[in-house]
Each structure stands twice: as C-alpha cells, then as structure tokens.
MDTraj code that builds the backbone (N, CA, C; nanometers):
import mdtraj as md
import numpy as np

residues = "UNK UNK UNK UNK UNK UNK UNK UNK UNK UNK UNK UNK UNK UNK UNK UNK UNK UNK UNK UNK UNK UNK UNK UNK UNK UNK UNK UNK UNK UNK UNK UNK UNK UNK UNK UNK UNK UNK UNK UNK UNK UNK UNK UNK UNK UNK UNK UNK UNK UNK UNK UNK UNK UNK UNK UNK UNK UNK UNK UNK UNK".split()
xyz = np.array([
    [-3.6079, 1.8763, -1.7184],
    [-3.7428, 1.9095, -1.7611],
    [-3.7552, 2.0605, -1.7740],
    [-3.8653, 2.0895, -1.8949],
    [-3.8852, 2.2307, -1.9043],
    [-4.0039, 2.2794, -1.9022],
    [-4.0616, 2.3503, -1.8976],
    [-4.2121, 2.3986, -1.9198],
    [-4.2119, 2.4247, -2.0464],
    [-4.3741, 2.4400, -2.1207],
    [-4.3875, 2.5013, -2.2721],
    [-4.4184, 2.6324, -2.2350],
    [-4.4648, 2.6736, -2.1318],
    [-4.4815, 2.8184, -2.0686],
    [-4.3759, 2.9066, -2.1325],
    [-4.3730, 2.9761, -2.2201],
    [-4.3102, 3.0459, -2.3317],
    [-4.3665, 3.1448, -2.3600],
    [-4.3006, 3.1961, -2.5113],
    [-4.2990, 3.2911, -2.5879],
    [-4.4610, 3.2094, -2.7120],
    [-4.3575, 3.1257, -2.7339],
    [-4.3953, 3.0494, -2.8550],
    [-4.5245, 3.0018, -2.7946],
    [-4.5388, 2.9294, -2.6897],
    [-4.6985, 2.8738, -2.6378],
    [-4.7606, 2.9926, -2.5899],
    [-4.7184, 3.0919, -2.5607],
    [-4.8112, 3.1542, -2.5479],
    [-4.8986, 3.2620, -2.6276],
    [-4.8152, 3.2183, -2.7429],
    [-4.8746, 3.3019, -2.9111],
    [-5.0756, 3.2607, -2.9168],
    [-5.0966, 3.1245, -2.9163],
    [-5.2118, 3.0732, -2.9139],
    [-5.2629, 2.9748, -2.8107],
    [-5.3572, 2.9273, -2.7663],
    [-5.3994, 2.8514, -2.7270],
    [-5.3971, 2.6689, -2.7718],
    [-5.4402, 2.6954, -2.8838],
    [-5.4669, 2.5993, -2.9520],
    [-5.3664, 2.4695, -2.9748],
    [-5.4145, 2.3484, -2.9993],
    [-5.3310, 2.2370, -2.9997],
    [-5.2095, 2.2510, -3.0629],
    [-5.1866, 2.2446, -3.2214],
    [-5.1089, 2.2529, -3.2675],
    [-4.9765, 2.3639, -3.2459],
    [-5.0435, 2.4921, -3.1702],
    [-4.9504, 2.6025, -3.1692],
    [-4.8435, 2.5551, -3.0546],
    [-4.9426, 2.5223, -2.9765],
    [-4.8951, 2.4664, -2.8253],
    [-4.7213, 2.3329, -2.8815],
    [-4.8099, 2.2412, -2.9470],
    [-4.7475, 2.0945, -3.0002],
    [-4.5842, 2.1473, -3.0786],
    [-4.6167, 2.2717, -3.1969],
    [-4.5036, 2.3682, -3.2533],
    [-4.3727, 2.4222, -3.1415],
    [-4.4785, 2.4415, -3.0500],
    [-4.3603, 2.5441, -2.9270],
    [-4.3120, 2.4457, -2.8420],
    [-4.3659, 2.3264, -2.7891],
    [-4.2925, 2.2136, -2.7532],
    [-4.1815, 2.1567, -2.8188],
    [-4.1782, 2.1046, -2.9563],
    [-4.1242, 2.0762, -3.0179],
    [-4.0031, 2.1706, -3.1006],
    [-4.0232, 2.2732, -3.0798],
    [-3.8871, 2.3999, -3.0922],
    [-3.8361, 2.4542, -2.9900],
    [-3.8761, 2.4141, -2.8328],
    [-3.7670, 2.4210, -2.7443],
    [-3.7221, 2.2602, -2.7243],
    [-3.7939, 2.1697, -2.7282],
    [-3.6639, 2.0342, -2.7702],
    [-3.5901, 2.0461, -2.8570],
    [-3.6036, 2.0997, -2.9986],
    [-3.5120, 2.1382, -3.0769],
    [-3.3881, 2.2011, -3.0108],
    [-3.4545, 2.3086, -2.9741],
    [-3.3128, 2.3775, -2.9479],
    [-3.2750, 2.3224, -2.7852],
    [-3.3164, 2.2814, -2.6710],
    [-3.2634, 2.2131, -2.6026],
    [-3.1790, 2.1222, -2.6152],
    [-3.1830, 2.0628, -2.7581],
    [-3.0565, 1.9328, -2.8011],
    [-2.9661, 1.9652, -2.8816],
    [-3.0061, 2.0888, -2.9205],
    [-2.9022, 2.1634, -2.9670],
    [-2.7413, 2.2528, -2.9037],
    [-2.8620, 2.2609, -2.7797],
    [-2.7552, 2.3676, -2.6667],
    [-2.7067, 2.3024, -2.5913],
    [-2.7179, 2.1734, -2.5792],
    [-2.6966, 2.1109, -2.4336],
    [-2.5587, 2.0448, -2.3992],
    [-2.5297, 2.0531, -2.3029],
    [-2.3632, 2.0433, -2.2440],
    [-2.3177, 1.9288, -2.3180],
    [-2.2201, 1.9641, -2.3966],
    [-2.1740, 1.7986, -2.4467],
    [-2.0751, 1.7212, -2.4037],
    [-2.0487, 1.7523, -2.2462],
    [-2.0267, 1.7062, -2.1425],
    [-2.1215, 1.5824, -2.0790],
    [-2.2312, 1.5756, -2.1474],
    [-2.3080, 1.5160, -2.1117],
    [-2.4059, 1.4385, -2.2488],
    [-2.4483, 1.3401, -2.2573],
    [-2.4596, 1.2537, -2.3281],
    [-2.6488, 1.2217, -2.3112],
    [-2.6761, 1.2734, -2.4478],
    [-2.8311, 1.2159, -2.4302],
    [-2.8652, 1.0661, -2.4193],
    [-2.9520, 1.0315, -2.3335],
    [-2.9918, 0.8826, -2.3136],
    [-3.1482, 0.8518, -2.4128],
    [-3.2002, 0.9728, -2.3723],
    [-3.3466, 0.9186, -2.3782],
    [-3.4344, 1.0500, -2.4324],
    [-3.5419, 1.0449, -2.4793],
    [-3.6307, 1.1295, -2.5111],
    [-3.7368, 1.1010, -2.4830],
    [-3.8535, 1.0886, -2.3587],
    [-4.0162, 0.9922, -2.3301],
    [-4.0864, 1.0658, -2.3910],
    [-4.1693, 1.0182, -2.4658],
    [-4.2858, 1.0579, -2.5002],
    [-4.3819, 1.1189, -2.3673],
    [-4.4216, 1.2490, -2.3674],
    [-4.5157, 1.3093, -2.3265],
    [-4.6859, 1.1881, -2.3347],
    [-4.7647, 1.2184, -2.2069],
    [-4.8436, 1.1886, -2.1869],
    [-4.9512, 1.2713, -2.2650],
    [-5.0432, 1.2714, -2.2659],
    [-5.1612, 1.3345, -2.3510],
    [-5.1264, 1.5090, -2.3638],
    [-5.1545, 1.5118, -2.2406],
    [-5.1724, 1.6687, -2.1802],
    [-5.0524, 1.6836, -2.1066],
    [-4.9716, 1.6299, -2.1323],
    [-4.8190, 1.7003, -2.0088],
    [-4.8172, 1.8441, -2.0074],
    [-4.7531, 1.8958, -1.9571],
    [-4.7071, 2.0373, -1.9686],
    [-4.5183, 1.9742, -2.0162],
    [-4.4656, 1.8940, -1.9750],
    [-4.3564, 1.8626, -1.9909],
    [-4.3329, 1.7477, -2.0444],
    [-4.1678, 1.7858, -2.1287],
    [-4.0980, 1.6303, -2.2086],
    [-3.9894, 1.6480, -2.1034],
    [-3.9741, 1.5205, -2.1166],
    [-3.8809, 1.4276, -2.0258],
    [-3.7499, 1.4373, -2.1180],
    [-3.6541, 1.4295, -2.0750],
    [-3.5374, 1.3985, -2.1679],
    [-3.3929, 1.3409, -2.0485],
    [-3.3561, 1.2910, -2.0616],
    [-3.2669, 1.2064, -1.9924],
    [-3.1204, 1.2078, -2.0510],
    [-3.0607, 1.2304, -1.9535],
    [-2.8937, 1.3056, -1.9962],
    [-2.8195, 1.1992, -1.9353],
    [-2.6615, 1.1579, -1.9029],
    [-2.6078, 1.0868, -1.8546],
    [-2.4437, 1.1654, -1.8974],
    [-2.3535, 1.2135, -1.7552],
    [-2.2311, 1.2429, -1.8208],
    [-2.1816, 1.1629, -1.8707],
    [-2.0701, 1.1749, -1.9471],
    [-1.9940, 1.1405, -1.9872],
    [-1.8976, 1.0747, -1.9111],
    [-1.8211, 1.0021, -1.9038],
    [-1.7078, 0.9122, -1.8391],
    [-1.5928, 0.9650, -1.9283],
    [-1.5475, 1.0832, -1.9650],
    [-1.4447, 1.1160, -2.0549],
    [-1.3354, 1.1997, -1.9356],
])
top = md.Topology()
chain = top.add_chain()
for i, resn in enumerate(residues, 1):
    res = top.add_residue(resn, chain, resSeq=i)
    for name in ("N", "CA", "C"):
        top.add_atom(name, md.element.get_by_symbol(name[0]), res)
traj = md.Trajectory(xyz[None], top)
C-alpha cells in the first residue's frame, strides 16, 4: 500500500486531480515493481480511501 500524499495530489484539492495522482502512481507502481514477484490483484478503492490495495505474490522460480 501507498499513500496519494504526493507531489501530484497535492497540486489541487479537487476530485479529479486527486483520482489523476492515484492513478499515475499505480501506473508507475506496476511498472517498477520487482518482477521477482508476481501481481495477483488490484481492489478497488472504497469511496474516499486514501489507499489502493494491490496484492503481489513471489514467484516460485
């Protein structure tokens, strides 16, 4: 888990700016991430989360 507590969320307040900066550190979180390790899952955020869930599982390699 990550916070949106950022660069990017903290440009505006507002819904959408907030929704933008969430969604471009999952971007690049699945971009960077150990590929030692194997994405499982992505949960949908609750209304107001501050956080996305994302669910990893190593690898057996």
């Amino acid at each position: 888990m990550w916070e949106t507590d950022d660069d990017l969320a903290n440009l505006s307040s507002d819904h959408l700016s907030r929704s933008l900066a969430r969604i471009t550190r999952l971007k690049n979180s699945l971009e960077n991430y150990n590929k030692e390790w194997e994405l499982i899952q992505i949960f949908t955020p609750a209304e107001n989360s501050k956080f996305i869930q994302v669910l990893y599982r190593k690898r057996n390699s």
